[in-house]
C-alpha positions as a LaTeX table, in Angstrom:
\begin{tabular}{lrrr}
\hline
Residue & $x$ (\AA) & $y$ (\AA) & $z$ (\AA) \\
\hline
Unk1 & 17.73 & 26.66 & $-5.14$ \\
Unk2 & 14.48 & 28.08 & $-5.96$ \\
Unk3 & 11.81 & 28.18 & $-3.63$ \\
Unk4 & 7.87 & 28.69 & $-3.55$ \\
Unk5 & 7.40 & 32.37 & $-3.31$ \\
Unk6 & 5.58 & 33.66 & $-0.21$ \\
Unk7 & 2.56 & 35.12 & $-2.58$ \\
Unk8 & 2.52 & 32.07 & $-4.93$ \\
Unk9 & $-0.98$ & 30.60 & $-3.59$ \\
Unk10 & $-2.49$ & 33.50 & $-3.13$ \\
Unk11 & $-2.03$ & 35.29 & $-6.66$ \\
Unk12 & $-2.46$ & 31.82 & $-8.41$ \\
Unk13 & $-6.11$ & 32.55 & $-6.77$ \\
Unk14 & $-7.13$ & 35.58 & $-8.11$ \\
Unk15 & $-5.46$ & 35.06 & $-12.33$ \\
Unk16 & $-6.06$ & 31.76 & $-12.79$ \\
Unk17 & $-9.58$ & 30.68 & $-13.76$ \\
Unk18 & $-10.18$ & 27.49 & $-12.55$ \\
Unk19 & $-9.37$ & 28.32 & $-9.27$ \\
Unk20 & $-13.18$ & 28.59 & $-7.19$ \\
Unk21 & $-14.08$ & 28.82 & $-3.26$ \\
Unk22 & $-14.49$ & 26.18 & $-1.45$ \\
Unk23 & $-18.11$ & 25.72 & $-0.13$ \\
Unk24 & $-18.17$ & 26.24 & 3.40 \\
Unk25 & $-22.22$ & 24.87 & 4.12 \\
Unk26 & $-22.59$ & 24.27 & 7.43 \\
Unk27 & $-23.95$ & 20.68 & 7.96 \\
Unk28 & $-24.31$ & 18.98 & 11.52 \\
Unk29 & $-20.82$ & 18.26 & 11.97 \\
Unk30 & $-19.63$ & 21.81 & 11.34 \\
Unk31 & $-22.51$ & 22.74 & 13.59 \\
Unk32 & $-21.75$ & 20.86 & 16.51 \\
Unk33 & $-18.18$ & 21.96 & 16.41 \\
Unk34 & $-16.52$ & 23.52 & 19.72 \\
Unk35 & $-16.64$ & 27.48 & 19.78 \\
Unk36 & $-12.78$ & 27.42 & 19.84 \\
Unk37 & $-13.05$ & 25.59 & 16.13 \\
Unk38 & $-16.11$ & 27.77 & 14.81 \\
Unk39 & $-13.94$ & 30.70 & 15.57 \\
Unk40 & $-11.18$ & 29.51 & 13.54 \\
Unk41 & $-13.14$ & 28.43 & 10.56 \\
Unk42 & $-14.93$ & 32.06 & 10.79 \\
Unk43 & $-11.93$ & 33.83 & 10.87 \\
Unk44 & $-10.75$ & 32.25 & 7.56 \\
Unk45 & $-14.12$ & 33.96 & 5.90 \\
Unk46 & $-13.50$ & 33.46 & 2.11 \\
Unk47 & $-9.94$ & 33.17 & 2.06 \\
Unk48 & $-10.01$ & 29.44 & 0.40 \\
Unk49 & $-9.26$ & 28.83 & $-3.32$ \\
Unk50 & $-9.55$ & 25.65 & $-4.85$ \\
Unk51 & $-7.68$ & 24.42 & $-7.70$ \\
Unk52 & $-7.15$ & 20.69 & $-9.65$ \\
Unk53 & $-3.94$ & 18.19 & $-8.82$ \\
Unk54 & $-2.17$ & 19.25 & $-11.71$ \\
Unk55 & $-2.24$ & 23.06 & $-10.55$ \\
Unk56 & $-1.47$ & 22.12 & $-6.80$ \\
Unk57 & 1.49 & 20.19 & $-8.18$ \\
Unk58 & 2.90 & 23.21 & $-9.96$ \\
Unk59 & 2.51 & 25.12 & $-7.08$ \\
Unk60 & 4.31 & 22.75 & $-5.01$ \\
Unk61 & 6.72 & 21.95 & $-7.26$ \\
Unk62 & 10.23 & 23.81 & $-5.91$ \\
Unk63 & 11.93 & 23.52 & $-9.67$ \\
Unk64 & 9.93 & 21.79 & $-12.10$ \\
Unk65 & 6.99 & 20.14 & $-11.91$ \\
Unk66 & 7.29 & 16.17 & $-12.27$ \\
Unk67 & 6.09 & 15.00 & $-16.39$ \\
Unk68 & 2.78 & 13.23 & $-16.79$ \\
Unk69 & 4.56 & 10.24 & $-17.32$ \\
Unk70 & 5.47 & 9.69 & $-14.37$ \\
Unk71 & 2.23 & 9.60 & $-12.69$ \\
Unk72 & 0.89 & 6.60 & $-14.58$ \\
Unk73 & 4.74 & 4.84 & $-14.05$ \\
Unk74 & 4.16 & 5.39 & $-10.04$ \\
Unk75 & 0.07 & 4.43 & $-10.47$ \\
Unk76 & 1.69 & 1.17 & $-12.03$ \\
Unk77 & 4.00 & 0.61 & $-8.88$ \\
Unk78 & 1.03 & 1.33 & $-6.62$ \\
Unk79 & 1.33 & $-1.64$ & $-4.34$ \\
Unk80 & $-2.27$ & $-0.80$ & $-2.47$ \\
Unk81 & $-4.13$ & $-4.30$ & $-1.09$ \\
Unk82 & $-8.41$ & $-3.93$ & $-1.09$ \\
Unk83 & $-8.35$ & $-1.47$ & 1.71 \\
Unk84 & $-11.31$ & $-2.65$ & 4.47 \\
Unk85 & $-12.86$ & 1.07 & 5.19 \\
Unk86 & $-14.43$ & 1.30 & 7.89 \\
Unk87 & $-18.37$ & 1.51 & 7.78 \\
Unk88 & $-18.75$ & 3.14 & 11.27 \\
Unk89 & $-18.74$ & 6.97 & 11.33 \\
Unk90 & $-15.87$ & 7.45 & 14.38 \\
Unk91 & $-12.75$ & 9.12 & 12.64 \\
Unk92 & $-10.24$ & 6.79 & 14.66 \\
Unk93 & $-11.30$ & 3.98 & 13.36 \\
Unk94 & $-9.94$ & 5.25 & 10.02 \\
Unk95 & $-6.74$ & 6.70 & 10.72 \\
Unk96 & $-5.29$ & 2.69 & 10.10 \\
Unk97 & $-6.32$ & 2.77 & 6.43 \\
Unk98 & $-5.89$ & 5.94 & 5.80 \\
Unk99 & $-1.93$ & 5.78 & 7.16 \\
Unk100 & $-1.38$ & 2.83 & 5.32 \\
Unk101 & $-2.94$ & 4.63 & 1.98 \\
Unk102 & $-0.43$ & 7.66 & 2.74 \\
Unk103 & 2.26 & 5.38 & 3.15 \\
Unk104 & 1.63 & 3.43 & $-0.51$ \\
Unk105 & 0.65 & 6.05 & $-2.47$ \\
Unk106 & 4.39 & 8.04 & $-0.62$ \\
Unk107 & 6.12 & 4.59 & $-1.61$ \\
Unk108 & 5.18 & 4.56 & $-5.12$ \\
Unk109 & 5.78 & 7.86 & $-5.69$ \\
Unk110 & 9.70 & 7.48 & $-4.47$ \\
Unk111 & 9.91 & 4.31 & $-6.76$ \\
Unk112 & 8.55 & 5.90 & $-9.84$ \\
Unk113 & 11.09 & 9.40 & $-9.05$ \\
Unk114 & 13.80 & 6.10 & $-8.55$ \\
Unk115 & 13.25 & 5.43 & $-11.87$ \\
Unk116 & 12.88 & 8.58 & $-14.17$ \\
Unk117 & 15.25 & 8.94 & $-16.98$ \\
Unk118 & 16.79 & 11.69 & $-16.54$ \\
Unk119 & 17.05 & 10.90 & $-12.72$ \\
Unk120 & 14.63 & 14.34 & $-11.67$ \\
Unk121 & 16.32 & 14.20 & $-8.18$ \\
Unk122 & 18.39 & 11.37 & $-6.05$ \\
Unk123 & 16.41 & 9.62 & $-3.15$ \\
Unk124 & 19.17 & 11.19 & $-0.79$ \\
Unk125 & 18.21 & 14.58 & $-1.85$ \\
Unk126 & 15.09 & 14.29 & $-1.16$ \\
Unk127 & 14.01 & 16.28 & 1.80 \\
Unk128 & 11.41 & 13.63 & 2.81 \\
Unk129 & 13.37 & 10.72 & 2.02 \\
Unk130 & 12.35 & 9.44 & 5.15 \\
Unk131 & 8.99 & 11.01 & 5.32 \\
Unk132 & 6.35 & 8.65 & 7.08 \\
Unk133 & 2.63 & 8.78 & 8.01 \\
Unk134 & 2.11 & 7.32 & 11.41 \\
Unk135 & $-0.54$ & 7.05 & 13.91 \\
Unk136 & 1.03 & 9.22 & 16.81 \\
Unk137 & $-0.91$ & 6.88 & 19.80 \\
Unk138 & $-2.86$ & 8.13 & 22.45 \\
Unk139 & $-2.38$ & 12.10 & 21.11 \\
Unk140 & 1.03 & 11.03 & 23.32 \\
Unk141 & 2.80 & 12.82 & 20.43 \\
Unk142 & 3.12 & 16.82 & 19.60 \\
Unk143 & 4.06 & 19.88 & 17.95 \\
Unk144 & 6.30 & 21.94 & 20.11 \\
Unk145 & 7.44 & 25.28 & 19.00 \\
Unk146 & 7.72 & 28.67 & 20.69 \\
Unk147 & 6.26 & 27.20 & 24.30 \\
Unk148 & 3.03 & 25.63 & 21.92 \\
Unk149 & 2.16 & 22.66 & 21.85 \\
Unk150 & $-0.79$ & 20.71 & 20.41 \\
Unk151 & $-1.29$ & 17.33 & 20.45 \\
Unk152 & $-1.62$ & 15.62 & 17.51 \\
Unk153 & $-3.30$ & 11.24 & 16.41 \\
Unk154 & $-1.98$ & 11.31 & 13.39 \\
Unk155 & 0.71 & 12.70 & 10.99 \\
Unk156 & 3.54 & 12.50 & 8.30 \\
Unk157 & 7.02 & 12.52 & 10.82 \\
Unk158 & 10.48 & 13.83 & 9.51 \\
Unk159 & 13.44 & 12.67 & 11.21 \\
Unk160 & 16.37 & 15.27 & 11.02 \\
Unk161 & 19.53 & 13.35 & 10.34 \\
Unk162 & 21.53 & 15.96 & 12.20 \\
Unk163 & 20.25 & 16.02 & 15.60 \\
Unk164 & 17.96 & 13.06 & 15.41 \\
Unk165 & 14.67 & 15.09 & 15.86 \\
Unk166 & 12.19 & 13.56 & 15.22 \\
Unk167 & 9.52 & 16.48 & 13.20 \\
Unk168 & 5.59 & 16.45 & 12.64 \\
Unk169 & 5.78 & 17.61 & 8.99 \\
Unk170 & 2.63 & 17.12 & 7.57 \\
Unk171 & $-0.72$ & 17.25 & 9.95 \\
Unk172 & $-3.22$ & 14.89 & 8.65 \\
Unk173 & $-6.97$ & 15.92 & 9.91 \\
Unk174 & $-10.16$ & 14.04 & 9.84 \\
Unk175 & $-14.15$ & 14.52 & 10.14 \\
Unk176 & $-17.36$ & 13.89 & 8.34 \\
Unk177 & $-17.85$ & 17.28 & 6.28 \\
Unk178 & $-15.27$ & 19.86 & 5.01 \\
Unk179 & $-16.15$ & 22.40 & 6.88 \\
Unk180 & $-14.78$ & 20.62 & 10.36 \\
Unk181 & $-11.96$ & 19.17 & 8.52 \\
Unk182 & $-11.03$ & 22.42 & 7.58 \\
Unk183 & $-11.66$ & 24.12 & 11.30 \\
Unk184 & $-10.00$ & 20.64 & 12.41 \\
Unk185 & $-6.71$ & 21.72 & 10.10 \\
Unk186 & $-6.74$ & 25.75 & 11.00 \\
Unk187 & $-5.69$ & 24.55 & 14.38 \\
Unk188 & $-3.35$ & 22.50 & 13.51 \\
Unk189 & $-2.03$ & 25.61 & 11.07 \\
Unk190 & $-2.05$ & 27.94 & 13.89 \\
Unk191 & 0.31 & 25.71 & 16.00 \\
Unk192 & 2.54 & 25.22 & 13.12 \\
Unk193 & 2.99 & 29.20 & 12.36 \\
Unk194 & 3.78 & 29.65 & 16.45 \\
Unk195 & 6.25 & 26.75 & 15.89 \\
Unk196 & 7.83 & 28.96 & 12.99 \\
Unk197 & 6.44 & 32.46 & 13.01 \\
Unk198 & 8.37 & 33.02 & 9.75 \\
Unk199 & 6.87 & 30.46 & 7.95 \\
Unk200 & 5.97 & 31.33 & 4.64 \\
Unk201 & 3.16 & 28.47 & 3.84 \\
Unk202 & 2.05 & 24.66 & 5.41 \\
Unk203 & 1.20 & 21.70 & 4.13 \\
Unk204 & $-1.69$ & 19.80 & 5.85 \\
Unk205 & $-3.62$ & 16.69 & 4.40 \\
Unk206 & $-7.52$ & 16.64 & 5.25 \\
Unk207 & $-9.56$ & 13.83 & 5.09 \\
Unk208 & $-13.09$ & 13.30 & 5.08 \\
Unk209 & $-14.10$ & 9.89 & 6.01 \\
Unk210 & $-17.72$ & 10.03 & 4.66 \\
Unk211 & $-17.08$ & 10.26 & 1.19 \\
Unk212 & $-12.93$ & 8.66 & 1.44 \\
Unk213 & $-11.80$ & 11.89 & $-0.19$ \\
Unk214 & $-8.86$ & 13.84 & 0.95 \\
Unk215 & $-7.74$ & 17.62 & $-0.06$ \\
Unk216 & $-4.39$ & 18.80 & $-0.23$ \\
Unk217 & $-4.81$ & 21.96 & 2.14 \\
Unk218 & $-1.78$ & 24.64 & 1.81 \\
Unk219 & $-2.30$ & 27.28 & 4.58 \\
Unk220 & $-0.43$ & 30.69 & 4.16 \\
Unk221 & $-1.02$ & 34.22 & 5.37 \\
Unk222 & $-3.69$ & 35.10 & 2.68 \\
Unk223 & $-5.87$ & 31.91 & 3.84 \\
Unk224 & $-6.04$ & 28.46 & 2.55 \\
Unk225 & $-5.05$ & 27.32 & $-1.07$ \\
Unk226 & $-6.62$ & 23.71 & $-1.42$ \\
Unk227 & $-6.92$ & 20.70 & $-3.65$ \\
Unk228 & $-10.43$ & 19.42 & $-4.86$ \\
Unk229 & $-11.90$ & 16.25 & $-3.37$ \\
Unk230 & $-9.44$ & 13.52 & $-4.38$ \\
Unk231 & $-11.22$ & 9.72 & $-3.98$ \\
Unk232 & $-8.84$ & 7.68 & $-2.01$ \\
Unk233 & $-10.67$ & 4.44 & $-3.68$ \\
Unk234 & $-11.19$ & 5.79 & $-7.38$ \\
Unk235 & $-8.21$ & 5.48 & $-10.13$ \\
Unk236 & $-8.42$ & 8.82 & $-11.20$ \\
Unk237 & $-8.29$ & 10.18 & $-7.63$ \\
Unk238 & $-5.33$ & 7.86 & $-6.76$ \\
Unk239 & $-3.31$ & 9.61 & $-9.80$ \\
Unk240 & $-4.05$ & 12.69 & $-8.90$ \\
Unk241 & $-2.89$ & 12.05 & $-5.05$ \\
Unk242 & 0.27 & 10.75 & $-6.76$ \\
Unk243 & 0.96 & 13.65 & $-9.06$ \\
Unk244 & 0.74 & 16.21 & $-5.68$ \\
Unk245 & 3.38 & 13.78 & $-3.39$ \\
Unk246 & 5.60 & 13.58 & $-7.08$ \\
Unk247 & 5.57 & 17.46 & $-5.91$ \\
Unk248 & 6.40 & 17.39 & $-2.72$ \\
Unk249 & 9.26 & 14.67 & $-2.91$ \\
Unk250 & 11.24 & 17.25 & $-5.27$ \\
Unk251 & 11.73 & 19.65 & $-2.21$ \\
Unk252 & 15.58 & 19.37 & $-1.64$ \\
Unk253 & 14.91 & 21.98 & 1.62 \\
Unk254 & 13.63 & 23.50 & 4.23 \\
Unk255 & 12.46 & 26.71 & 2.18 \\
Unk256 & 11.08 & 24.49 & $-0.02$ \\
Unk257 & 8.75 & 22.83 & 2.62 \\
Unk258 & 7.77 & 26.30 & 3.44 \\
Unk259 & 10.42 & 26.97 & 6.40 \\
Unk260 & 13.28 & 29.86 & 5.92 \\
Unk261 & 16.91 & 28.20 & 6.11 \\
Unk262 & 17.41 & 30.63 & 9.14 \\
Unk263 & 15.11 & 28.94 & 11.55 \\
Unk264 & 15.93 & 26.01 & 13.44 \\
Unk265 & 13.18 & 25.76 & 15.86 \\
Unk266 & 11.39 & 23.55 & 13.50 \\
Unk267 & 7.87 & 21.56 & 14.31 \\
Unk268 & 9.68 & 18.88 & 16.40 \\
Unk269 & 7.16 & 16.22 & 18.04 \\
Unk270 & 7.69 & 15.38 & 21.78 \\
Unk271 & 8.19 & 12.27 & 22.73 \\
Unk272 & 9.07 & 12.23 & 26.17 \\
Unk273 & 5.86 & 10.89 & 26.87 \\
Unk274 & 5.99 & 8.47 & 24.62 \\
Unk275 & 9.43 & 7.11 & 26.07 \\
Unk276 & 11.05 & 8.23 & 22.59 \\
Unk277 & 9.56 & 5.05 & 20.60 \\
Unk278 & 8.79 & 6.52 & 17.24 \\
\hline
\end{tabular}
């Protein structure tokens, strides 16, 4: 099985031209953050790259990256209701939409992969067959790895068939301005790296409430590869959110999510707290 090469993101940066930094302007979010987040989001410097869906997709893609086609058969099985947004500017009071957005844009995805002809990969195969974004309540949820752990309000979950673990697999970070979304998801990176040191690249989703846009964030040791602002509300941003998670439900592994074969620790979420619900 072929897997994304360690250096993928960051030499797509530097030879392919439509690739551009991500402006970092400080506005009063990113202002008022906590020293612990300013630090990360200095540290980063200008190690971010931005790139359109179609070349995130490619770079995701494990084998070969899902046909055109195929976005516009799982934009047809989009089965999104008018969502209500929220018109207040406190983050939780989106992370209810913007699960339930995850979820149907993940859903319609599946179907449409259900569907192609030639069959591009069987559900079971799928290493997030059973991939689901969930509001982790009360931070009562998260990461373990290595003696880390960071608590986490809301996420794409894994459960490993296996052992019954139940994994954080994709971080999902909100704020008003890119800048803290991004600080907001370096932290979140960190943990998962001490969870798996070996890690060769992560896969967080940042949102930023204020405009409903969302980036595709892939954090690896030369800095952070990331989608441009994708509208969760607009049609072409919907597609575009589509053709990335067409992507991602091709990985068949663990090396294909970015994790070597050889570690087991994993990213597993800890619900003792929590009384094991999830």
């Amino acid at each position: 099985m072929h897997s994304v090469p360690a250096d993928r993101f960051v030499m797509a940066a530097h030879t392919h031209s439509s690739s551009s930094h991500i402006p970092m302007g400080r506005t009063a979010a990113s202002s008022s953050l906590p020293p612990e987040l300013k630090a990360l989001l200095n540290e980063f410097g200008n190690r971010f790259w931005q790139f359109d869906a179609i070349r995130i997709a490619q770079m995701l893609s494990p084998t070969v990256t899902p046909p055109p086609n195929l976005v516009d058969v799982a934009h047809s099985l989009l089965q999104q209701k008018p969502s209500d947004w929220p018109k207040d500017a406190k983050d939780s009071s989106f992370h209810e939409p913007l699960t339930d957005s995850l979820n149907d844009f993940l859903d319609a995805s599946h179907r449409a992969l259900d569907l192609s002809d030639p069959l591009i990969i069987e559900r079971d195969a799928r290493w997030y067959t059973d991939l689901r974004f969930r509001q982790l309540e009360d931070g009562s949820c998260g990461v373990r790895g290595r003696g880390a752990i960071k608590r986490e309000a809301l996420g794409g979950i894994k459960v490993r068939n296996a052992d019954q673990r139940i994994d954080l697999a994709i971080p999902v970070k909100l704020d008003e301005d890119w800048p803290a979304v991004v600080a907001q998801a370096a932290r979140s990176a960190q943990i998962l790296y001490a969870a798996c040191q070996l890690r060769i690249f992560g896969l967080i989703i940042g949102f930023r409430y204020t405009t409903l846009e969302l980036r595709f964030l892939i954090v690896h040791r030369g800095g952070v590869t990331a989608s441009k602002p994708l509208s969760v509300v607009e049609e072409q941003g919907k597609k575009d959110i589509i053709r990335v998670f067409l992507s991602v439900l091709t990985w068949r592994t663990e090396e294909d999510a970015g994790i070597p074969k050889f570690v087991r620790d994993g990213i597993t979420i800890d619900t003792h707290d929590a009384g094991g619900d999830l």
